[in-house]
C-alpha positions in Angstrom: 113.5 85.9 109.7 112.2 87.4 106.6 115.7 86.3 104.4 115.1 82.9 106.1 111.6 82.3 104.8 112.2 83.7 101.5 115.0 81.8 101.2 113.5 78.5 102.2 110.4 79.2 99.5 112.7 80.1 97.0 115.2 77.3 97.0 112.2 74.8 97.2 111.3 75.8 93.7 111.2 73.6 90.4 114.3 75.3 88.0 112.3 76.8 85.3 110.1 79.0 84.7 106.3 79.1 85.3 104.8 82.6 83.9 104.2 83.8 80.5 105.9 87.5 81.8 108.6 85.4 83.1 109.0 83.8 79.4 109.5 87.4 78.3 111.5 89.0 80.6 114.4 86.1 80.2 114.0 86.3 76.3 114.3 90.1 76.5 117.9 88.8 79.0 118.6 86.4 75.8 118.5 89.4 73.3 120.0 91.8 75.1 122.9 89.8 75.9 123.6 88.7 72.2 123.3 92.1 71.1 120.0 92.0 69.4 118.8 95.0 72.1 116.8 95.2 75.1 113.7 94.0 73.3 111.2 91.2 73.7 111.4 90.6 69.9 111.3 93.2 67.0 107.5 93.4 66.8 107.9 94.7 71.0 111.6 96.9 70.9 109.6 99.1 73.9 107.1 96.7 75.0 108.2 96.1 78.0 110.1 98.5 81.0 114.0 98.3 81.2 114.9 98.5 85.0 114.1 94.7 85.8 115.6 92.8 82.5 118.9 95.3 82.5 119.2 93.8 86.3 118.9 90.2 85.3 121.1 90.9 82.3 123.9 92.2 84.4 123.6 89.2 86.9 123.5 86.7 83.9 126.5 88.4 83.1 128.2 87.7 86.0 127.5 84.0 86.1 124.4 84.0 88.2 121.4 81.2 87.3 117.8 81.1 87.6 118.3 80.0 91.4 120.7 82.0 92.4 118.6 85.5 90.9 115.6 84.0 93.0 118.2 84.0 95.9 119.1 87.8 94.5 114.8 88.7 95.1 115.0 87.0 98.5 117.6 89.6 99.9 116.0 92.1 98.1 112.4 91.5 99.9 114.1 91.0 102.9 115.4 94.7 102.4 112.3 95.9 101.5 111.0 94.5 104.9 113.0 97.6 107.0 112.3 99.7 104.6 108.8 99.4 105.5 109.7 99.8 108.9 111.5 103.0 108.3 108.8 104.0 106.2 105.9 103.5 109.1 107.9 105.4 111.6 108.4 108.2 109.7 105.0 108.6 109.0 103.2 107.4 112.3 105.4 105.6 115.3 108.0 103.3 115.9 105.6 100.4 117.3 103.9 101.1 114.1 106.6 100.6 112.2 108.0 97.6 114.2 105.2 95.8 113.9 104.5 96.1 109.8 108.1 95.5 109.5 107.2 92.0 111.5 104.0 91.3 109.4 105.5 92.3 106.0 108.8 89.5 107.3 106.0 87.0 107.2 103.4 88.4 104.5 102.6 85.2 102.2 102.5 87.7 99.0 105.7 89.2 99.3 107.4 85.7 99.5 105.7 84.2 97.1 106.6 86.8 94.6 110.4 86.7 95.6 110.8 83.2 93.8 109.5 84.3 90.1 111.3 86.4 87.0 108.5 89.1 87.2 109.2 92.6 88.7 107.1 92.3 91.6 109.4 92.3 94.3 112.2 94.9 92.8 108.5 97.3 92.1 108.5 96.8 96.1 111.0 98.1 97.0 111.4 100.8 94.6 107.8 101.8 95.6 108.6 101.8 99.5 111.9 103.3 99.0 110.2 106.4 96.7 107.6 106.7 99.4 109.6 107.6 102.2 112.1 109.7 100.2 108.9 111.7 99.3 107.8 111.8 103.3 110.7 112.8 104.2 110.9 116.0 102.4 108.2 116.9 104.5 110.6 118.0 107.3 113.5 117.9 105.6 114.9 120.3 103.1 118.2 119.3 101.7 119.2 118.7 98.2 120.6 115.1 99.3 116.8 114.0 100.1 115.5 115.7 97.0 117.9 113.9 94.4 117.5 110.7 96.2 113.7 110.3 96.1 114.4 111.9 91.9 116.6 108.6 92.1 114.1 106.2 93.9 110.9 107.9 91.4 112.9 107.6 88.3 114.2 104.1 89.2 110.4 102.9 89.8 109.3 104.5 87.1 111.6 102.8 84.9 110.6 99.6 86.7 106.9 100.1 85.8 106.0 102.9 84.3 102.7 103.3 86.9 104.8 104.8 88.9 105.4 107.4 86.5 102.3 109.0 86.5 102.1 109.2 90.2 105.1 111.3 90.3 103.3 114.9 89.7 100.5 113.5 92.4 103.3 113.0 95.0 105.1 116.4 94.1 102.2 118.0 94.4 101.6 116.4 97.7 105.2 117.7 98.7 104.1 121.7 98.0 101.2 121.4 99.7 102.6 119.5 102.9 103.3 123.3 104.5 104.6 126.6 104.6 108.4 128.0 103.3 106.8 128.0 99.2 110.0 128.9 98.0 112.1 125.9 99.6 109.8 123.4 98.4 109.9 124.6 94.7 113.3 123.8 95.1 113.0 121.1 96.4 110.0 119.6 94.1 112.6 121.2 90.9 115.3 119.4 92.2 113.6 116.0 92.3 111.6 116.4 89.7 114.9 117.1 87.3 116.6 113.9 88.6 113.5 112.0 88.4 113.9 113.5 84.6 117.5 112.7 84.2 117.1 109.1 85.4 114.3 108.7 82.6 116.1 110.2 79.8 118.2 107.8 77.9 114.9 105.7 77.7 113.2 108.0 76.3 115.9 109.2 73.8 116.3 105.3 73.2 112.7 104.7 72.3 112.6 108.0 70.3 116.0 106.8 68.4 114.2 103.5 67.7 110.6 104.3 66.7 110.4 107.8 66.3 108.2 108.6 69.0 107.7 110.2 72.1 107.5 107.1 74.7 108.7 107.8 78.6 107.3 104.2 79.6 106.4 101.5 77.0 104.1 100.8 74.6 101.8 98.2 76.4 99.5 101.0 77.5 96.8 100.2 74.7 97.4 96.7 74.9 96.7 96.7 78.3 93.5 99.4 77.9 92.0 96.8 75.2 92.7 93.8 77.4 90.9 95.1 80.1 88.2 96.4 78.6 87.3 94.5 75.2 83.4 93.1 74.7 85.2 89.9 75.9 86.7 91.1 78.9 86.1 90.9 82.8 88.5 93.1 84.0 91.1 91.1 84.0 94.1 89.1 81.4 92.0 88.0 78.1 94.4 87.3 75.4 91.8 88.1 72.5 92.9 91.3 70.4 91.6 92.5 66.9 93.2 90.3 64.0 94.6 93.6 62.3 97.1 94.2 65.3 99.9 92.4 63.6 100.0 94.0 60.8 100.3 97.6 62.6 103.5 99.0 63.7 104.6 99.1 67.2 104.7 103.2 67.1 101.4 103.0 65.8 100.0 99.9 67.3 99.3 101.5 71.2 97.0 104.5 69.7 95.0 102.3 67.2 94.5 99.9 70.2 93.5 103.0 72.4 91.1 104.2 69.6 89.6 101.0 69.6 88.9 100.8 73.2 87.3 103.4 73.5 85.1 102.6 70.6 83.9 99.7 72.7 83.2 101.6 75.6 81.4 104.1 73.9 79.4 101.7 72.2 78.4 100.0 75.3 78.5 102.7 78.5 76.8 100.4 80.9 79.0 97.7 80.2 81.8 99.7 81.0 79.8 100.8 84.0 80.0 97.3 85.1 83.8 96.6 84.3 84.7 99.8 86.7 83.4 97.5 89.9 84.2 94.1 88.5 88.1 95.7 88.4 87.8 97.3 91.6 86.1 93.8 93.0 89.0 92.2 91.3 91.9 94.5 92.9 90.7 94.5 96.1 89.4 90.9 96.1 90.5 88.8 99.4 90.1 85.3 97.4 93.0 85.1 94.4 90.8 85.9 91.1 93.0 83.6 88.9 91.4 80.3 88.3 95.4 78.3 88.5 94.9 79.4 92.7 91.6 78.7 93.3 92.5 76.0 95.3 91.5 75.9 98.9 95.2 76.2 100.3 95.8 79.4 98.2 92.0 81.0 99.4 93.1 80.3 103.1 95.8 81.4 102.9 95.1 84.8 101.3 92.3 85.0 103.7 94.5 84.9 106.9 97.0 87.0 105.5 95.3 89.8 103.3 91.5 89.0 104.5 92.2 89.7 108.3 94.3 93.2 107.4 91.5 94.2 105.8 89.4 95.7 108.2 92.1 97.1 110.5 93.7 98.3 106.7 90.5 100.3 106.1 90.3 101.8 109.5 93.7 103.4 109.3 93.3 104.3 105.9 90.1 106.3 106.9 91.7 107.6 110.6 95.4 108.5 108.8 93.9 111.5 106.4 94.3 114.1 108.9 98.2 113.5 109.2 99.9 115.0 106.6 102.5 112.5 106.0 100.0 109.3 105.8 98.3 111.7 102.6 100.7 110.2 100.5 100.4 106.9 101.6 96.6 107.4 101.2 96.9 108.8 97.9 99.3 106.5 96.5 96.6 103.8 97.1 93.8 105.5 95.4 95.8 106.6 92.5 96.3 102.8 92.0 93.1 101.5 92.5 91.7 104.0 89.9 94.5 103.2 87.3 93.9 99.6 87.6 90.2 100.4 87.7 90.5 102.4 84.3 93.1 99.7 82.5 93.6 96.2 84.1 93.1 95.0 87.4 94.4 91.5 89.1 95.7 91.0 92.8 99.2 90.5 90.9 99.3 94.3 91.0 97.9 95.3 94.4 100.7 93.6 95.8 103.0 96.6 94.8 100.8 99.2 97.3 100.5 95.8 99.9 103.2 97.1 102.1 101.3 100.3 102.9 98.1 98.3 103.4 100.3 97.1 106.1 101.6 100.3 107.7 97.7 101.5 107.9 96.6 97.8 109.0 99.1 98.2 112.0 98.3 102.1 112.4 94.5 101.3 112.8 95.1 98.1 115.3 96.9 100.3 117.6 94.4 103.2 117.0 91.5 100.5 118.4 93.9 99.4 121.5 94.3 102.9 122.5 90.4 103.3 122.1 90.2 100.4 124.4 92.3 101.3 127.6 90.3 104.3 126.9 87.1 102.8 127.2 88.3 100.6 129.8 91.1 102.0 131.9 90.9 99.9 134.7 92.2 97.0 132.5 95.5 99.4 132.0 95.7 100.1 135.6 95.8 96.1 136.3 98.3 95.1 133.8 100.6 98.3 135.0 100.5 96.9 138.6 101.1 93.3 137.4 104.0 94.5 135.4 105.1 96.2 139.1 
């Protein structure tokens, strides 16, 4: 069902492309492939993450065209949809699971992001797949579960480097998850030098070209000024000081930081203000940009996202006191505060959307089994009718 769908949406598309990331991400393809490097042009060599356009390079390669990579995302989404199965059982039930699994098949985000160049739906799945590698090593000790979720960490990382940061939060998580210290050093070690390994020749790539330190990309200040400049809401605004040309990339992200916080020095309250406009803007039901304000796109978001909601918040708030949701529960703050802090769009709530799911599905079966509770003689009856 869920390859069916995507594929449908996918294959109804116009061949080209529609967003300006897109635009990037197939000239980075262009460059790479003619040998000019994996670079968006040479004012941006480490502008953007590798993961995504190395994976469209290597399917250009092999003959594939702009429909058949969207067919490519479909498959991949509609893998992503058990992983989110496997991912809610481990961490709560198999009904739970089962039934996310279900809703994520039909989730109007998660196909709509299957049919575009962006790195939405491979972030996904890298981001579900690192999650319940991490879970896992809860109960299980073994080296193979520690290199793979180094694999799955490095691998999202290298995707978008948000993911990066989260990595000592979710090791952390892992040592504190229980007793036997000495086996989960090990294991924490072991992933984190995979994790490590997986990262390197980036890092040694961006170092080679500009002489830096740089383990994700240099958009970080682009995206810190963007988000909160005197002319900013929170959200994309293309305005950036008239100097930034001129300033080399390996110098460009720090003078951009500097200037950022300039602003928000200058103007606290302001800032104050951009905090809750970002966090309005992440967690908004309604899509913020103006090309889908239209009705279909606000009801559509509404019966999808806006009726989760509720059940989404009650699980989040019911799930702390299991151990294994924690990182589920953390994973979800830690990106509502980093888009909070840089820049904040529905675009990229969509990547922690599949565990809004497991905790939407966790907290509707949490208020059925508060019903037959509450009103057990309504159990009793639909036992006997079964009978």
């Amino acid at each position: 069902m869920s390859l069916l769908l995507r594929l449908v949406f996918v294959l109804s598309l116009p061949g080209s492309l529609k967003f300006d990331d897109e635009f990037e991400y197939w000239r980075m393809v262009d460059n790479f492939l003619n040998g000019r490097g994996l670079v968006v042009n040479d004012s941006w060599k480490a502008f953007r993450p590798p993961l995504y356009p190395l994976l469209l390079s290597g399917l250009v390669k092999l003959g594939v065209n702009l429909a058949g990579i969207r067919i490519f995302q479909a498959f991949i989404s509609a893998i992503t949809v058990v992983g989110i199965y496997f991912l809610g059982k481990e961490v709560f039930s198999r009904k739970v699971g089962w039934l996310a699994g279900i809703l994520a098949s039909v989730y109007p985000f998660f196909i709509f992001y299957s049919g575009f160049l962006l790195t939405e739906t491979l972030f996904i799945f890298l981001t579900v797949w690192s999650l319940w590698q991490l879970v896992r090593m809860v109960n299980d000790f073994s080296w193979y579960t520690a290199m793979t979720a180094g694999v799955a960490l490095g691998l999202a990382g290298l995707c978008r480097p948000t993911m990066e940061l989260f990595v000592p939060v979710g090791l952390t998580l892992v040592l504190l998850s229980g007793q036997v210290y000495q086996k989960r050093w090990k294991q924490v070690s072991i992933t984190a030098g995979v994790f490590i390994l997986v990262l390197s020749p980036w890092v040694v790539r961006n170092y080679l070209l500009l002489g830096k330190f740089v383990p994700g990309t240099t958009m970080g200040g682009w995206v810190f000024w963007e988000g909160n400049n005197p002319h900013s809401e929170g959200g994309p605004c293309r305005v950036f000081p008239e100097e930034i040309s001129k300033i080399p990339e390996s110098q460009r992200d720090t003078f951009l930081y500097r200037q950022t916080w300039k602003v928000i020095k200058a103007n606290p309250r302001r800032y104050a203000w951009l905090l809750q406009n970002k966090f309005r803007r992440f967690w908004n039901v309604v899509p913020n940009a103006g090309e889908f304000t239209r009705p279909f796109y606000r009801v559509v978001s509404v019966l999808s996202f806006g009726i989760l909601l509720p059940f989404f918040l009650l699980g989040f708030l019911r799930s702390f006191v299991n151990a294994k949701a924690r990182f589920i529960n953390i994973l979800i703050i830690f990106f509502t505060l980093f888009h909070m802090v840089y820049l904040a769009s529905i675009r990229y709530r969509v990547a922690i959307e599949p565990f809004v799911l497991i905790l939407a599905v966790y907290g509707w079966f949490y208020l059925v089994d508060k019903f037959s509770q509450l009103f057990p003689q309504a159990k009793l009856k639909k036992a006997k009718g079964k009978t």
